[in-house]
Backbone atoms as SQL, in Angstrom:
CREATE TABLE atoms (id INTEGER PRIMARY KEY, chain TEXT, resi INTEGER, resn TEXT, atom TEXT, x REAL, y REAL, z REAL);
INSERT INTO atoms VALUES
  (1, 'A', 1, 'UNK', 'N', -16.627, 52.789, -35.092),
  (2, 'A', 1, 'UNK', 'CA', -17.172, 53.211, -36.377),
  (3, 'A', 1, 'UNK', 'C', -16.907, 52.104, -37.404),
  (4, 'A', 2, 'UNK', 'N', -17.996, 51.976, -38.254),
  (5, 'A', 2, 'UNK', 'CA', -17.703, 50.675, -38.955),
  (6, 'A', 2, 'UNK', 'C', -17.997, 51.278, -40.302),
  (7, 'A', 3, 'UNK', 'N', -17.293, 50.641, -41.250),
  (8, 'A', 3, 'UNK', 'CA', -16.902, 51.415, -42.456),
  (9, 'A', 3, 'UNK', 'C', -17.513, 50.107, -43.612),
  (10, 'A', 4, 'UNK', 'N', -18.535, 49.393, -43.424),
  (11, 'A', 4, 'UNK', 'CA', -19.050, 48.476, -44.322),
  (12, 'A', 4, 'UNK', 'C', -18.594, 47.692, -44.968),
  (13, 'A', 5, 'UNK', 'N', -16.969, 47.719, -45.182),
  (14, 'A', 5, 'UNK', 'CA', -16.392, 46.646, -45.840),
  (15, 'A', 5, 'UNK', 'C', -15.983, 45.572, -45.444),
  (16, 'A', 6, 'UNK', 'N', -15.825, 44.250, -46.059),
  (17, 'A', 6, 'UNK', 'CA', -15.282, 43.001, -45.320),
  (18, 'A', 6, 'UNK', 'C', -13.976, 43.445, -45.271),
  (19, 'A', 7, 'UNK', 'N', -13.244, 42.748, -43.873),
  (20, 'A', 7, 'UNK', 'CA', -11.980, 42.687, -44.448),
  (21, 'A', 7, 'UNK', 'C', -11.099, 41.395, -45.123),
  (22, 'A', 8, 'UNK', 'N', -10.162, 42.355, -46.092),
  (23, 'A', 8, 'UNK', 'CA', -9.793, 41.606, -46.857),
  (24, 'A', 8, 'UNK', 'C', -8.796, 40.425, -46.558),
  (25, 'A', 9, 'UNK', 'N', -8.591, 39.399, -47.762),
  (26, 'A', 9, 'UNK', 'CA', -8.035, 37.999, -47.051),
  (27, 'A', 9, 'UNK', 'C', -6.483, 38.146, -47.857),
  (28, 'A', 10, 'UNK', 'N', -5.450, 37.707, -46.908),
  (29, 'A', 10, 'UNK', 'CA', -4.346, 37.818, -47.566),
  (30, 'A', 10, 'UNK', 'C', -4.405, 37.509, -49.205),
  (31, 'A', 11, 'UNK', 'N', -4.950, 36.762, -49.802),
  (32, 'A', 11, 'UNK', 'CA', -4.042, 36.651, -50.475),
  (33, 'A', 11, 'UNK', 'C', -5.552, 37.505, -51.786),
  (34, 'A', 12, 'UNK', 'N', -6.494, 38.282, -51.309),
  (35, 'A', 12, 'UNK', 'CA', -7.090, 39.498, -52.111),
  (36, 'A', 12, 'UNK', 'C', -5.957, 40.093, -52.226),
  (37, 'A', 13, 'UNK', 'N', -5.311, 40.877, -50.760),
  (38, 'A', 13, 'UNK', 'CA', -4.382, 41.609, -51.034),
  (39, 'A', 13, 'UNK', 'C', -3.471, 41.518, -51.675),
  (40, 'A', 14, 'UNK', 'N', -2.990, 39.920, -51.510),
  (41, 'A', 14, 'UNK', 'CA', -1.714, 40.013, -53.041),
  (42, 'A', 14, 'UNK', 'C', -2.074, 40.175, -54.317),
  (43, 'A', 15, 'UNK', 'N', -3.849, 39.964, -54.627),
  (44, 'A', 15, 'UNK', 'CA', -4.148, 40.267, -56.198),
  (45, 'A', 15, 'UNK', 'C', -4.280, 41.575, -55.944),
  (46, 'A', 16, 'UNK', 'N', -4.347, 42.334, -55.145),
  (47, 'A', 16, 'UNK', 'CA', -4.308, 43.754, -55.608),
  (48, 'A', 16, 'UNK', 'C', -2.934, 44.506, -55.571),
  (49, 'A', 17, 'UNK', 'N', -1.925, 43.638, -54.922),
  (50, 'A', 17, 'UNK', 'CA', -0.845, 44.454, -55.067),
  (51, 'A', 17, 'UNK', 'C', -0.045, 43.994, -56.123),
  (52, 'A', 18, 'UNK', 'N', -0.544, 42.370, -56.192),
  (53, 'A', 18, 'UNK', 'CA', 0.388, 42.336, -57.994),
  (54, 'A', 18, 'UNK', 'C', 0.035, 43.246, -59.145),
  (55, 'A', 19, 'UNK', 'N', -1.261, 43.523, -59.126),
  (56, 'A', 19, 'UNK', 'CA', -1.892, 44.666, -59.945),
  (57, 'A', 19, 'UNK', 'C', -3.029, 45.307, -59.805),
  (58, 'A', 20, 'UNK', 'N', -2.571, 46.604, -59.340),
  (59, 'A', 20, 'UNK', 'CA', -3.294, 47.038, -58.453),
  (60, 'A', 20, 'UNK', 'C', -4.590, 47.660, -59.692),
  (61, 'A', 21, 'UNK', 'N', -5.786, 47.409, -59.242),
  (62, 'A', 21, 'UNK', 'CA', -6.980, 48.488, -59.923),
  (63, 'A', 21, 'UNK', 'C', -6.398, 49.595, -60.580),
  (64, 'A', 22, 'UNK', 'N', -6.444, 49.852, -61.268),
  (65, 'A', 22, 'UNK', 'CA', -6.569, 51.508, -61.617),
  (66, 'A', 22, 'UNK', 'C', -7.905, 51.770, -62.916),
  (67, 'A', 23, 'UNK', 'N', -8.171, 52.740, -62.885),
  (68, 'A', 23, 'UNK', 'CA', -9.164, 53.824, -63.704),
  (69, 'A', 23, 'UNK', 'C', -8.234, 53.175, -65.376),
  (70, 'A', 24, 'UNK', 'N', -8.868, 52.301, -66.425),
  (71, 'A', 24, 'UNK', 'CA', -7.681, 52.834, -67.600),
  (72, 'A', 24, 'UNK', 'C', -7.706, 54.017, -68.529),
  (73, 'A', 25, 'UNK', 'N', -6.678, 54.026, -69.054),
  (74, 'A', 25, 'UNK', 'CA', -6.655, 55.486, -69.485),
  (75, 'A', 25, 'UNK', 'C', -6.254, 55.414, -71.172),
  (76, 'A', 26, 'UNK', 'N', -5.238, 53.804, -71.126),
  (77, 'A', 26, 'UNK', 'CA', -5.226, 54.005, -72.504),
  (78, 'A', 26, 'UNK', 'C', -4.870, 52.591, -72.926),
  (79, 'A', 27, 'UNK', 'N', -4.997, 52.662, -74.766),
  (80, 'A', 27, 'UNK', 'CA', -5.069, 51.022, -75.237),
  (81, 'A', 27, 'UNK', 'C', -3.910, 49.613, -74.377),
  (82, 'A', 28, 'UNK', 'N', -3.098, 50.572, -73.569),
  (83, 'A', 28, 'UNK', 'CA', -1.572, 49.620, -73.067),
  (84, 'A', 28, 'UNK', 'C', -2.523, 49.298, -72.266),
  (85, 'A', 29, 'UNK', 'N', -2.844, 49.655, -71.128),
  (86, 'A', 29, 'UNK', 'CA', -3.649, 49.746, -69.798),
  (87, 'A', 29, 'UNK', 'C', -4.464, 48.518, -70.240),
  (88, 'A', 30, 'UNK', 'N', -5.282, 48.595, -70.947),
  (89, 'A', 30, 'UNK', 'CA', -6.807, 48.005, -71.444),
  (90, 'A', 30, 'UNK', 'C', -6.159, 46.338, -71.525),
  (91, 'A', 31, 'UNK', 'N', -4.952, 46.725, -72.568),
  (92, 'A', 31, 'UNK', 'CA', -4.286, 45.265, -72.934),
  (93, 'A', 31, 'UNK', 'C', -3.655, 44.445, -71.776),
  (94, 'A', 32, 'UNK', 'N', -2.893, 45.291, -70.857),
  (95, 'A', 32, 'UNK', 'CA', -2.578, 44.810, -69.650),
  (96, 'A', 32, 'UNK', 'C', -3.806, 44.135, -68.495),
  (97, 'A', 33, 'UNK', 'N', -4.680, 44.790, -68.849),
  (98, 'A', 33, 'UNK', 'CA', -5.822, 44.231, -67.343),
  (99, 'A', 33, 'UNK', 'C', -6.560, 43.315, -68.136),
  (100, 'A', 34, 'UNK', 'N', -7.143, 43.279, -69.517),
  (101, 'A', 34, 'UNK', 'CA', -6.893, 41.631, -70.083),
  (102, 'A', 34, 'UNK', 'C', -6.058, 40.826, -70.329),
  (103, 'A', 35, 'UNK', 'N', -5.232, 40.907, -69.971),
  (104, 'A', 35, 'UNK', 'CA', -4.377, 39.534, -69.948),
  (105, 'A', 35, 'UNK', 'C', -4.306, 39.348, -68.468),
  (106, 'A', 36, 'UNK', 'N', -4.532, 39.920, -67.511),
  (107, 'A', 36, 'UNK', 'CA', -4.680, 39.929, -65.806),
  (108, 'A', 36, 'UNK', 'C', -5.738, 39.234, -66.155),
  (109, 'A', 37, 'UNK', 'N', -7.012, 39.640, -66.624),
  (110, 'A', 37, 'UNK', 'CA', -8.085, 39.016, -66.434),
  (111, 'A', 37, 'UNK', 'C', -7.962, 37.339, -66.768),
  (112, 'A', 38, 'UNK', 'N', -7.603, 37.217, -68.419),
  (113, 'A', 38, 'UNK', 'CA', -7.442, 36.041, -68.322),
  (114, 'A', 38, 'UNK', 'C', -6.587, 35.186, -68.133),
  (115, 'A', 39, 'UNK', 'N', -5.546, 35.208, -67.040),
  (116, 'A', 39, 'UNK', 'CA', -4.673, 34.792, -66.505),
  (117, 'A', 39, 'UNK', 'C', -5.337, 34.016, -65.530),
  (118, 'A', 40, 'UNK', 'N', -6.355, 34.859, -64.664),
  (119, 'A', 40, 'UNK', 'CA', -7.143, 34.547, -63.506),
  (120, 'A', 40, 'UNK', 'C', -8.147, 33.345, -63.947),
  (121, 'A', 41, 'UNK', 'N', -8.863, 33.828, -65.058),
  (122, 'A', 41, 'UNK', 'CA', -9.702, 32.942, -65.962),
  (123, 'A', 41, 'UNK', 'C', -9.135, 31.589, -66.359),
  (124, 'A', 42, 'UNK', 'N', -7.865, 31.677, -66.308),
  (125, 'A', 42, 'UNK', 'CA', -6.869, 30.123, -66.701),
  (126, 'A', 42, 'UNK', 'C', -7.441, 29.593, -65.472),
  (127, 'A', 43, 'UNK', 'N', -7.076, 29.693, -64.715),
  (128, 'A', 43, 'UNK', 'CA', -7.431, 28.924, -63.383),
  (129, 'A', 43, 'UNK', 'C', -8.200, 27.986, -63.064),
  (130, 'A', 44, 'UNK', 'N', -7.720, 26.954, -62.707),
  (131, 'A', 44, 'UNK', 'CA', -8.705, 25.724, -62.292),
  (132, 'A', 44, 'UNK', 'C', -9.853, 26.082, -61.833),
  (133, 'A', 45, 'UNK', 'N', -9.281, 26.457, -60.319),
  (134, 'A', 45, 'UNK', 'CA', -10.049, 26.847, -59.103),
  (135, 'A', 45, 'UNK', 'C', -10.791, 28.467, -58.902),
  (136, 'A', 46, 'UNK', 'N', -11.417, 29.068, -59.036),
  (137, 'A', 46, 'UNK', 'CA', -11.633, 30.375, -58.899),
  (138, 'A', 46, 'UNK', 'C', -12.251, 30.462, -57.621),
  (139, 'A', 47, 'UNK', 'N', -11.780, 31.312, -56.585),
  (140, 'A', 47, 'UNK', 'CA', -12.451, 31.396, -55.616),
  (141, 'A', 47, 'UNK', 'C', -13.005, 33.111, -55.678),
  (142, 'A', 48, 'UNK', 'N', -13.707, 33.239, -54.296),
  (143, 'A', 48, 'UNK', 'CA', -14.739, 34.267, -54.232),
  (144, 'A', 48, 'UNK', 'C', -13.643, 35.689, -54.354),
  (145, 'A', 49, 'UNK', 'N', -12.355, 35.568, -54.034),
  (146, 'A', 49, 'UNK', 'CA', -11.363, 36.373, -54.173),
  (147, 'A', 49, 'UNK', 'C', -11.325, 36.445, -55.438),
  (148, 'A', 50, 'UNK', 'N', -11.343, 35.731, -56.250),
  (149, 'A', 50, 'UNK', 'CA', -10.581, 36.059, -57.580),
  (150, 'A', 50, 'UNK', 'C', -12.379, 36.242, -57.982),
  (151, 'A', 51, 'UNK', 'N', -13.349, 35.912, -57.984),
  (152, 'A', 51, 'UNK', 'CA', -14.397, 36.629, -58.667),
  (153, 'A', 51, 'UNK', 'C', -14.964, 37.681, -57.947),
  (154, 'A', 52, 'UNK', 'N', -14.539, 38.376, -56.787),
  (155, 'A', 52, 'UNK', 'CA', -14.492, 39.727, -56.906),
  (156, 'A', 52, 'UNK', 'C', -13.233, 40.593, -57.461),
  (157, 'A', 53, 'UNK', 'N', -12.258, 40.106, -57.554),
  (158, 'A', 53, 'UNK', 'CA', -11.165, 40.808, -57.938),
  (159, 'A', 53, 'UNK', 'C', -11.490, 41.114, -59.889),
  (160, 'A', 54, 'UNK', 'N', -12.027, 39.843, -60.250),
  (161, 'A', 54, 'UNK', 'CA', -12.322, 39.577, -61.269),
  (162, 'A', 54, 'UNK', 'C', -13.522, 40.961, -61.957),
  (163, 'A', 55, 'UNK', 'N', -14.516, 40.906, -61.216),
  (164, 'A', 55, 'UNK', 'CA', -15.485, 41.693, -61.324),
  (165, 'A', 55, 'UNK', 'C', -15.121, 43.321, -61.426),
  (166, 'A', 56, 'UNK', 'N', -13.705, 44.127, -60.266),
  (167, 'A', 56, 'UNK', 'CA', -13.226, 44.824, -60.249),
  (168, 'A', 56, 'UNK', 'C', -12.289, 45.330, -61.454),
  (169, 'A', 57, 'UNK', 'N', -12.037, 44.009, -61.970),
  (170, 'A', 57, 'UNK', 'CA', -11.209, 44.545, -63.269),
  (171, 'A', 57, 'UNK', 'C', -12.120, 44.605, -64.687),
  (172, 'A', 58, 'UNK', 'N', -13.506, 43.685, -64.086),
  (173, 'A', 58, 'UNK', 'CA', -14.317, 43.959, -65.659),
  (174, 'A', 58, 'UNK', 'C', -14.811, 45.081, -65.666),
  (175, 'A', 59, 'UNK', 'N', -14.942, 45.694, -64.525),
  (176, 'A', 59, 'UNK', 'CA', -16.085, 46.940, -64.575),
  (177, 'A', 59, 'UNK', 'C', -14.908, 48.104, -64.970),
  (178, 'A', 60, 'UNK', 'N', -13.619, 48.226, -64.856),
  (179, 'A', 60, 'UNK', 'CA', -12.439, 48.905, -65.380),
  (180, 'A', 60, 'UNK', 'C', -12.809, 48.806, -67.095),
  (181, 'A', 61, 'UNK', 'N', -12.272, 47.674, -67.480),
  (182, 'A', 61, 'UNK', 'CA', -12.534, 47.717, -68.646),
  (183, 'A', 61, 'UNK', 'C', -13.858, 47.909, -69.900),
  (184, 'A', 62, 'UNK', 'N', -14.974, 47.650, -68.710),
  (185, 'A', 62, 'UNK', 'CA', -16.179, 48.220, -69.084),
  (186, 'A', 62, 'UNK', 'C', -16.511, 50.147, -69.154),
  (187, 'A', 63, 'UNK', 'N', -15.879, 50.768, -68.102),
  (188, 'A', 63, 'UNK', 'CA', -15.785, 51.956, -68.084),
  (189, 'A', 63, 'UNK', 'C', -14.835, 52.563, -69.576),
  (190, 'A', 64, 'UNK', 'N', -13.664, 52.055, -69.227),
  (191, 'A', 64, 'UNK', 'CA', -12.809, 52.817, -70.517),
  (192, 'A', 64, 'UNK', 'C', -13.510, 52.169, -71.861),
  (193, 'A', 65, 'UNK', 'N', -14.139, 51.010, -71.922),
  (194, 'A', 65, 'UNK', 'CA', -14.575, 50.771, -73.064),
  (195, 'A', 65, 'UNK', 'C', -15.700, 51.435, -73.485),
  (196, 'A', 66, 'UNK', 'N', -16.276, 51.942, -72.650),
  (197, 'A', 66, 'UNK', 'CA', -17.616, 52.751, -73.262),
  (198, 'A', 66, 'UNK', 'C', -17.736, 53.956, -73.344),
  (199, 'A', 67, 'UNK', 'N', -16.686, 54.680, -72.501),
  (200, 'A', 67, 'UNK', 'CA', -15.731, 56.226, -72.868),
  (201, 'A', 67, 'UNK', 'C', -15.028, 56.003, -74.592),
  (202, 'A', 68, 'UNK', 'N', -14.600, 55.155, -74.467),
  (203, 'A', 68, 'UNK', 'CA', -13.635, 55.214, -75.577),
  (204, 'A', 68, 'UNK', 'C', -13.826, 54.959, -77.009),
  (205, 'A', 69, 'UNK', 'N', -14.894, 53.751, -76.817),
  (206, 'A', 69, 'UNK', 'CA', -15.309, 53.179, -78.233),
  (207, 'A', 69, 'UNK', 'C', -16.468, 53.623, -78.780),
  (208, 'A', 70, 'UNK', 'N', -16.272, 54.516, -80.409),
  (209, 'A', 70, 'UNK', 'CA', -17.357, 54.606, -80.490),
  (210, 'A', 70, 'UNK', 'C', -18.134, 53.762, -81.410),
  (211, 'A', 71, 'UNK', 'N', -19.344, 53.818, -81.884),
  (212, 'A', 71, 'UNK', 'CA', -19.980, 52.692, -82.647),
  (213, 'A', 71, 'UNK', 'C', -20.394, 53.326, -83.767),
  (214, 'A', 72, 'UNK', 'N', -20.505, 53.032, -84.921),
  (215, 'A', 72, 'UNK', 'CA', -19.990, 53.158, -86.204),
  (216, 'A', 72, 'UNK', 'C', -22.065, 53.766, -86.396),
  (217, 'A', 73, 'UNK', 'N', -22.006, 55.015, -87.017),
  (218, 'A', 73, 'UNK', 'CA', -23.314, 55.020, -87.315),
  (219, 'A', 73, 'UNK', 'C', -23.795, 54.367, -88.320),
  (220, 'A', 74, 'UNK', 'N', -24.722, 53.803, -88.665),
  (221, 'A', 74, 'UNK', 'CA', -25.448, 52.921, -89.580),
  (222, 'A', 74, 'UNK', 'C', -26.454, 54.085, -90.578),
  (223, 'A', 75, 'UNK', 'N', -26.913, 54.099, -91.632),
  (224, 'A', 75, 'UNK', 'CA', -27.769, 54.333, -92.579),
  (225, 'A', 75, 'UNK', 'C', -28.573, 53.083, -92.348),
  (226, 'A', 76, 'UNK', 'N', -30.442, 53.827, -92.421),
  (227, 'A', 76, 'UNK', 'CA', -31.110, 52.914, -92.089),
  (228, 'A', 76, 'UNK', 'C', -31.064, 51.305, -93.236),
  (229, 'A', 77, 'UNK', 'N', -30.704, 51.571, -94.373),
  (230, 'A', 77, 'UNK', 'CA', -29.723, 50.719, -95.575),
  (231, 'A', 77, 'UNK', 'C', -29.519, 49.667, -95.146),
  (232, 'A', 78, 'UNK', 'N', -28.253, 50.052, -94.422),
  (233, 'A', 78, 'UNK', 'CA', -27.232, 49.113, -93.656),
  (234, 'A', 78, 'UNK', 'C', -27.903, 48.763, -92.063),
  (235, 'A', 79, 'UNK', 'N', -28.308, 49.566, -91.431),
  (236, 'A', 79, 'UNK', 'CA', -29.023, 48.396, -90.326),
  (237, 'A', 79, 'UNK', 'C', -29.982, 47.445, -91.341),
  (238, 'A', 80, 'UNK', 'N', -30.452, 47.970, -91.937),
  (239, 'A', 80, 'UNK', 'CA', -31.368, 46.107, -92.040),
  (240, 'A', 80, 'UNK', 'C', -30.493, 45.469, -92.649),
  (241, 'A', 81, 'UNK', 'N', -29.836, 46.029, -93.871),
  (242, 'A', 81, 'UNK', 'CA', -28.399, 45.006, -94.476),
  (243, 'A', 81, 'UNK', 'C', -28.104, 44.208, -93.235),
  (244, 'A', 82, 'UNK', 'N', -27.580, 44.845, -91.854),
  (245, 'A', 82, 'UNK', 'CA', -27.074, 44.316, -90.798),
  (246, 'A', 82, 'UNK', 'C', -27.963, 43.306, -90.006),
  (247, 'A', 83, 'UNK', 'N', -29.127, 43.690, -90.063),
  (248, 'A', 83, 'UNK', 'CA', -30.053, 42.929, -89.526),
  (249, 'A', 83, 'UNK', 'C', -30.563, 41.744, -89.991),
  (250, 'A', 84, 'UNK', 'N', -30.461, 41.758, -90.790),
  (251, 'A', 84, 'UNK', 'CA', -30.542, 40.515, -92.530),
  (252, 'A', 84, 'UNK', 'C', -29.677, 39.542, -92.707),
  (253, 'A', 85, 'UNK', 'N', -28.178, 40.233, -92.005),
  (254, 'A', 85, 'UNK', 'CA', -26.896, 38.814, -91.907),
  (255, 'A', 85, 'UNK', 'C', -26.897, 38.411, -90.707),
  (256, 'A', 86, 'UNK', 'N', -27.475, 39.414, -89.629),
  (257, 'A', 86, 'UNK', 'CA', -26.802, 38.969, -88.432),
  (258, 'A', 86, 'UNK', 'C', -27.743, 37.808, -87.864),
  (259, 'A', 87, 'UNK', 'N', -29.214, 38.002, -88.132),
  (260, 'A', 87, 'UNK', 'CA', -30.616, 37.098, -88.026),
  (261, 'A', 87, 'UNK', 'C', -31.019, 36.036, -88.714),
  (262, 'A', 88, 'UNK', 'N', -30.116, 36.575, -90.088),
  (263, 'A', 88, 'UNK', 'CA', -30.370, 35.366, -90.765),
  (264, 'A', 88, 'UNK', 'C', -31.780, 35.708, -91.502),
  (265, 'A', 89, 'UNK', 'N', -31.897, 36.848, -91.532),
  (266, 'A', 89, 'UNK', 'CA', -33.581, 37.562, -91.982),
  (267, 'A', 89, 'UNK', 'C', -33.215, 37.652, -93.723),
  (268, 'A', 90, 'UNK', 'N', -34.399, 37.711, -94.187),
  (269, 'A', 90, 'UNK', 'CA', -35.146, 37.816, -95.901),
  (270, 'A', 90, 'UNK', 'C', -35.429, 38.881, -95.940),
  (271, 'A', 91, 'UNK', 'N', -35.674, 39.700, -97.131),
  (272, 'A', 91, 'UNK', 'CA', -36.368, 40.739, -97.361),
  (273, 'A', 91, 'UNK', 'C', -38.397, 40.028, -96.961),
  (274, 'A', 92, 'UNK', 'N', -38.798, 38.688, -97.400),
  (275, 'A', 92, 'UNK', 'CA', -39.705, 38.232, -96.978),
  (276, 'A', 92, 'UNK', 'C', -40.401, 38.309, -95.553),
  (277, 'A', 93, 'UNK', 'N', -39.308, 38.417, -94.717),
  (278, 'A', 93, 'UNK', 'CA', -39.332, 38.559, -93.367),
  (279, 'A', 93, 'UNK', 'C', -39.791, 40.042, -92.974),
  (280, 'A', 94, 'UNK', 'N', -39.378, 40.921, -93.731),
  (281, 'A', 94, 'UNK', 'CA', -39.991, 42.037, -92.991),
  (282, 'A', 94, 'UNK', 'C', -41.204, 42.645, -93.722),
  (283, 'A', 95, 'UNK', 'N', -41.928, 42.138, -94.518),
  (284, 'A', 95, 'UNK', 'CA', -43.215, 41.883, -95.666),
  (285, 'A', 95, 'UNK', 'C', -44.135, 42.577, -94.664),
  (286, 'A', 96, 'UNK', 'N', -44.390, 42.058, -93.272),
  (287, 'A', 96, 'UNK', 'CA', -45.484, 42.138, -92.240),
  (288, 'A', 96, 'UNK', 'C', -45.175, 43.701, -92.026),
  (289, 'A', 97, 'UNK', 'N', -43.840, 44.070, -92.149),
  (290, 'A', 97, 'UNK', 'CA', -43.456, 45.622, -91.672),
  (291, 'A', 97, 'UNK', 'C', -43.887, 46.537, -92.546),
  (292, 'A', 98, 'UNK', 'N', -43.513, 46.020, -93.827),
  (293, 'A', 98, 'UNK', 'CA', -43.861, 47.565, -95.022),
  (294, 'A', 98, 'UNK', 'C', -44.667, 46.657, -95.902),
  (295, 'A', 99, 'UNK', 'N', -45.174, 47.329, -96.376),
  (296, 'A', 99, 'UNK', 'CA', -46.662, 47.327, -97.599),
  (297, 'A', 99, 'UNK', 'C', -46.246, 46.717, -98.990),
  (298, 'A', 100, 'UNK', 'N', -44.773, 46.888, -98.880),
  (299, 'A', 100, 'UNK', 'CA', -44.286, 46.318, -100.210),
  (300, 'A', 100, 'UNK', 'C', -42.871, 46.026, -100.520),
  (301, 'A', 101, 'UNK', 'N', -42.230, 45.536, -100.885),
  (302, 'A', 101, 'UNK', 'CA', -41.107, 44.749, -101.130),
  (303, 'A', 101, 'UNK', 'C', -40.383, 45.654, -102.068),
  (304, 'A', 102, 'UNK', 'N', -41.059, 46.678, -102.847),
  (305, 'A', 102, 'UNK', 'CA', -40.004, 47.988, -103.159),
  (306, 'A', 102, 'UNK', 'C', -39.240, 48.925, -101.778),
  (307, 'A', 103, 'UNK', 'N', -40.251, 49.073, -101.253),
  (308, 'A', 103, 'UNK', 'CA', -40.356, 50.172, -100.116),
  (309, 'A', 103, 'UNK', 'C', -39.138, 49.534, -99.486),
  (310, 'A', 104, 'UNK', 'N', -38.543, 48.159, -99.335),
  (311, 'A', 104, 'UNK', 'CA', -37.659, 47.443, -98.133),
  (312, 'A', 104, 'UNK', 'C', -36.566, 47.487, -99.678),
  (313, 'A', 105, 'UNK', 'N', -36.364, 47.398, -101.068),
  (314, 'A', 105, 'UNK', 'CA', -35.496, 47.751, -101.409),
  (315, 'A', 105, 'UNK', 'C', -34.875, 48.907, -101.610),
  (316, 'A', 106, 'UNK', 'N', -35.931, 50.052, -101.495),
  (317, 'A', 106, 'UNK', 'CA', -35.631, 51.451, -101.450),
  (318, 'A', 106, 'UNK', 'C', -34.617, 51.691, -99.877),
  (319, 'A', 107, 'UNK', 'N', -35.146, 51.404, -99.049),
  (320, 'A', 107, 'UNK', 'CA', -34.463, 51.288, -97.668),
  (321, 'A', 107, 'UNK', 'C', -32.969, 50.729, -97.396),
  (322, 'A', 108, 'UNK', 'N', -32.844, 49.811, -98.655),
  (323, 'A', 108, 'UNK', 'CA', -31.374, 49.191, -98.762),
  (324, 'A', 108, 'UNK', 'C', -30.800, 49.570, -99.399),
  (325, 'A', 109, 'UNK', 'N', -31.198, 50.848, -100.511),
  (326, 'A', 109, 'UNK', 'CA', -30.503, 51.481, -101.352),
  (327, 'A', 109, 'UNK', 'C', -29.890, 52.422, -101.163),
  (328, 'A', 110, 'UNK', 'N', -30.733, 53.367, -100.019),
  (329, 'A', 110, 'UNK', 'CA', -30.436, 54.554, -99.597),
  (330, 'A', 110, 'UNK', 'C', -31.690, 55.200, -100.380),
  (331, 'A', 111, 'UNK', 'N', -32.598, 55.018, -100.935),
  (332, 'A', 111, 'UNK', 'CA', -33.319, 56.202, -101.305),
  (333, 'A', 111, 'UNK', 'C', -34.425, 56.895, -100.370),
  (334, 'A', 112, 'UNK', 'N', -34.595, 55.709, -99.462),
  (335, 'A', 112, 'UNK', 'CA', -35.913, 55.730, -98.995),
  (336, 'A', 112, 'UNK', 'C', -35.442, 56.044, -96.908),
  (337, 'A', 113, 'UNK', 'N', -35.751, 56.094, -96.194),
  (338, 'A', 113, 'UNK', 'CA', -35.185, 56.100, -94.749),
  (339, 'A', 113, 'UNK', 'C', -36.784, 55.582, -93.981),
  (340, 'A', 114, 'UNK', 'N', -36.484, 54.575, -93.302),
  (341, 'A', 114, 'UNK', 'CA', -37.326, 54.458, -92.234),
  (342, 'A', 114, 'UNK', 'C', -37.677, 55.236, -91.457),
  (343, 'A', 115, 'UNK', 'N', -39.669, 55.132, -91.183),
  (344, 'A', 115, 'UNK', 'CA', -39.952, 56.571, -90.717),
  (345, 'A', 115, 'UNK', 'C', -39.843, 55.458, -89.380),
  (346, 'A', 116, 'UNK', 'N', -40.182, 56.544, -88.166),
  (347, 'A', 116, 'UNK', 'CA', -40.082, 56.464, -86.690),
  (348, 'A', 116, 'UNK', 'C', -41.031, 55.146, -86.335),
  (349, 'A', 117, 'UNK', 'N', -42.046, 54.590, -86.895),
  (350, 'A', 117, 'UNK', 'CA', -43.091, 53.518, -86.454),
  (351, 'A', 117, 'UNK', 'C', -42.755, 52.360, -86.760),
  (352, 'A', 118, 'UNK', 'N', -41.965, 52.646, -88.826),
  (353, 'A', 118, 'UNK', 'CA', -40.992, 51.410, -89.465),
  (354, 'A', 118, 'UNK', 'C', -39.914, 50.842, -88.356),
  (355, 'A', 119, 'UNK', 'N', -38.832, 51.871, -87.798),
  (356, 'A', 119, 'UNK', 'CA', -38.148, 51.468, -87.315),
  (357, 'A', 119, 'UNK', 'C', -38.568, 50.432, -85.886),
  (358, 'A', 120, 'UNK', 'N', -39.930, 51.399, -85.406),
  (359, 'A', 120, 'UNK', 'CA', -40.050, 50.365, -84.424),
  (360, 'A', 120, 'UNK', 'C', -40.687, 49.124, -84.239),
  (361, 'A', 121, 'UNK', 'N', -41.253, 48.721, -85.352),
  (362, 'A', 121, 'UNK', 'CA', -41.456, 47.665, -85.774),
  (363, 'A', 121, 'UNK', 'C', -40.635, 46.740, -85.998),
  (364, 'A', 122, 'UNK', 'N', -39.249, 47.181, -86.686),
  (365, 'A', 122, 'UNK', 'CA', -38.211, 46.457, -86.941),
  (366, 'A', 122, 'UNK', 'C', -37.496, 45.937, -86.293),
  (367, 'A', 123, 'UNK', 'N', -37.163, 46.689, -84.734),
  (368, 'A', 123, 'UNK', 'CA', -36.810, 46.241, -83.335),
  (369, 'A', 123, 'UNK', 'C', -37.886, 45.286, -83.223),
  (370, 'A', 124, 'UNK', 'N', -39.054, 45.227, -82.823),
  (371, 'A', 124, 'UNK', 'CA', -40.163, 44.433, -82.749),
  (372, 'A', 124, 'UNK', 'C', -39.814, 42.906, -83.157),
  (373, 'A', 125, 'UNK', 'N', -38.891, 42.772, -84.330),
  (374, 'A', 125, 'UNK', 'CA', -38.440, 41.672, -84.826),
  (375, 'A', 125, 'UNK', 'C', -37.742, 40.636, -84.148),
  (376, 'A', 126, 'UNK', 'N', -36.907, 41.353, -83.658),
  (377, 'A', 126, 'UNK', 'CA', -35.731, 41.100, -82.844),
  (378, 'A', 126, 'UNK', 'C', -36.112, 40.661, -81.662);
C-alpha cells in the first residue's frame, strides 16, 4: 500500500523536529514561526528541504493570519482618500468616473457614498 508521500531526508526531519509545524493559535506562536522562517531565509544555500519546509510554515502563518486579522472597514471617503495616496491618483484622475468634480468631493467628505457601478469603475482604475 502506498501512501503518496516522498520519503523524507534526514535532515527534513531535523527541520521538523527542531520545530515542529503546528496549527498557530496565538501572537507568541506567529512570532516564533517568523523568526524560524527567517532564520531559514538567512541562508546562503536553500535547498528543496528548506523550501518545502519553508512553504509549510508560510501556509501556518497564512492560516492564523487570515482567522485572526481583521481589516479595518473603509467609508467610501477614505477608500478613494486611500486610493489617491496609495496610486498616486488626483481627484482629475477619476473625472472619466463621475460627471463632476463636486460629486468626487462629496465622496471624500462623507456626504455623498458611491453607488454600486461608481465603485466599479473605480476598481476599473486599478
Amino acid at each position: 500500500m502506498t501512501t503518496g508521500l516522498t520519503i523524507n531526508s534526514p535532515y527534513y526531519l531535523k527541520l521538523i523536529t527542531e520545530f515542529a509545524p503546528r496549527p498557530i493559535t496565538n501572537e507568541d506562536e506567529l512570532n516564533a514561526t517568523q523568526q524560524r522562517i527567517n532564520k531559514l531565509l538567512d541562508k546562503k544555500d536553500i535547498n528543496q528541504d528548506d523550501q518545502d519546509y519553508l512553504r509549510v510554515l508560510g501556509l501556518l502563518v497564512y492560516d492564523y493570519e487570515e482567522k485572526s486579522e481583521q481589516f479595518p472597514q473603509l467609508t467610501d471617503g477614505e477608500l478613494l482618500q486611500s486610493l489617491m495616496e496609495d496610486y498616486n491618483l488626483t481627484i482629475q484622475d477619476f473625472l472619466g468616473i463621475f460627471d463632476q468634480e463636486q460629486i468626487i468631493l462629496d465622496i471624500l467628505s462623507g456626504k455623498r457614498n458611491l453607488t454600486s457601478q461608481e465603485a466599479f469603475k473605480v476598481r476599473s482604475l486599478l
